[in-house]
N, C-alpha and C positions, 0 to 999 in steps of 0.2 A: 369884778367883785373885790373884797374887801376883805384882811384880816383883823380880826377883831381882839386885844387883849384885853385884857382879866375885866380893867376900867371900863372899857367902853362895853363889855358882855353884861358888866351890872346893871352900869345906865339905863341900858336898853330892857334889861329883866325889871328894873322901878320904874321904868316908861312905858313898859308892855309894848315897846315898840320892837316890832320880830321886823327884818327883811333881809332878804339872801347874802349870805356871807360865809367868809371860813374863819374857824376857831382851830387853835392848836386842842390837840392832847394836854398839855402843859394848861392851857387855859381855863379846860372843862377841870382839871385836877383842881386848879387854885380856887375856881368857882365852888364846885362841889362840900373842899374843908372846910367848907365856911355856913356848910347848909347842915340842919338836923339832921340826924341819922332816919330817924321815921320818915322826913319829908325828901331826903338826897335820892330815892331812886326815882320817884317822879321828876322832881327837879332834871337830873341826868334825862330822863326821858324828852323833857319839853324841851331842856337842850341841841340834845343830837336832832330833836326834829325841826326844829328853829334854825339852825347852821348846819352845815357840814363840815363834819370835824375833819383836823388831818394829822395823820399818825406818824410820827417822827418812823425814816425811813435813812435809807443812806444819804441820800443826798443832802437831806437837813442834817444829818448830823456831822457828814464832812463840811457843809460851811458854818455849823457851828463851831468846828474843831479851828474852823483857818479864823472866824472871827476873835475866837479866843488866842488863838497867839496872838493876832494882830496886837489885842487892847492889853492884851499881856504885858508884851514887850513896850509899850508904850505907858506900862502903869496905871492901865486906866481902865481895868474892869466893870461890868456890871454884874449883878446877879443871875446864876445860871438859867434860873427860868427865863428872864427876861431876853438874855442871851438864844435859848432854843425858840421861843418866840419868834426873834427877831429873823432868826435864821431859818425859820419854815416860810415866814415872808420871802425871804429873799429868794430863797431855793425855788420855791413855785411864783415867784416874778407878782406877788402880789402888793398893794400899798397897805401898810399898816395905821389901823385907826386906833389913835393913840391920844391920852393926855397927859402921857410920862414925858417928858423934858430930854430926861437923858439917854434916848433916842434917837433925840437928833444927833449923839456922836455915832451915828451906824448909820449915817446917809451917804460917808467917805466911801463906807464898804458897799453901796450900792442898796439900803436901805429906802423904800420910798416911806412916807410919810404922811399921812392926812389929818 
């Protein structure tokens, strides 16, 4: 299966196209701000029952910690969402379904890509 970020979890909510996949915590947050207050705990509900979410945990957040040096030292950050994103992929050895660009610089680290 597939991790799915913020982009590609909307597509699929304007496509009503649901099928098995993982969503960060990070993902369902970005999704959520963006939804009414009256309609956000439905929405959160067809969510988590649509994906299964995953909870930043140690492991994601030591290779978010080593990805951020890395891109540190090299000048070349991304945003921290996008960063623990990338790194719950990685941690749980999953491909990221993605139509952000700047993603492809986290394939060095071992980032896969769809």
């Amino acid at each position: 299966m597939n991790l799915l970020d913020t982009g590609a979890v909307i597509d699929k909510m304007d496509k009503d196209s649901y099928f098995p996949a993982f969503i960060s915590t990070i993902t369902l947050i970005e999704v959520l701000r963006g939804v009414d207050d009256k309609k956000r705990p439905s929405a959160k509900q067809l969510l988590e029952e649509s994906f299964s979410v995953l909870n930043l945990d140690n492991i994601i957040i030591e290779t978010y910690c080593y990805i951020y040096r890395v891109l540190k030292e090299k000048g070349n950050l991304l945003p921290d969402a996008d960063l623990l994103i990338a790194a719950t992929a990685i941690a749980h050895d999953l491909t990221l379904e993605t139509k952000d660009a700047h993603f492809q610089r986290l394939k060095m680290l071992g980032l896969k890509l769809k």
